[in-house]
N, C-alpha and C positions, 0 to 999 in steps of 0.2 A: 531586762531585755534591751540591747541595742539597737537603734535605727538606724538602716546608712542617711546618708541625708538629702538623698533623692524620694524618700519615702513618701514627704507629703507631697509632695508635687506629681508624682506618681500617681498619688489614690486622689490627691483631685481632678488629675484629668480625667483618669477611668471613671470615677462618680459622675462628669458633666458628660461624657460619651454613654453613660447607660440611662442617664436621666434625662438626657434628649432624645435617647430612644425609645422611653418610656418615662411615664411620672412615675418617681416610687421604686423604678428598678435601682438608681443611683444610691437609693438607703437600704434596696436590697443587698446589692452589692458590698457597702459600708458594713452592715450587720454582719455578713458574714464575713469581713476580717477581720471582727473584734472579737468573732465566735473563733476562728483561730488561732487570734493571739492567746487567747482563752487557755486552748487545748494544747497550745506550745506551753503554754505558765506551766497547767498541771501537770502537764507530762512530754517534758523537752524528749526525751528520747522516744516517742510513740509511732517516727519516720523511721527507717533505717537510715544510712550514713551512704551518703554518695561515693562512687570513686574518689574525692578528691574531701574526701571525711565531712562534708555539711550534708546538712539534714532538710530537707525540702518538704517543704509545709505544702497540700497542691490544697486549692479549693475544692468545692465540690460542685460549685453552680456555675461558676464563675471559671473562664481561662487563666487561672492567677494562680502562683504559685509564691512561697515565702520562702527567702533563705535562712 
């Protein structure tokens, strides 16, 4: 899997914006990207393909979507 290289800086900000809103939501948060990256590994094709052919991972709890 590739990362763009905005990636960590991304998911730390979103982790210190949900863990100031909450203790614990920030590792809720966390946990559920690595539950996607997860489900991207076993089964990259499990999105359909966008107009413009990428595959868009949405979360489920979370306003976050992966390309």
């Amino acid at each position: 899997m590739v990362y763009h290289t905005l990636v960590q800086k991304d998911l730390d900000e979103a982790w210190r914006y949900y863990e100031d809103a909450s203790a614990g939501l920030g590792d809720s948060f966390f946990d559920e990207f690595l539950t996607v990256i997860a489900t991207i590994q076993r089964n990259p094709a499990h999105w359909p393909p966008t107009d413009k052919g990428r595959r868009v991972a949405q979360f489920s709890r979370f306003p976050y979507k992966l390309l």
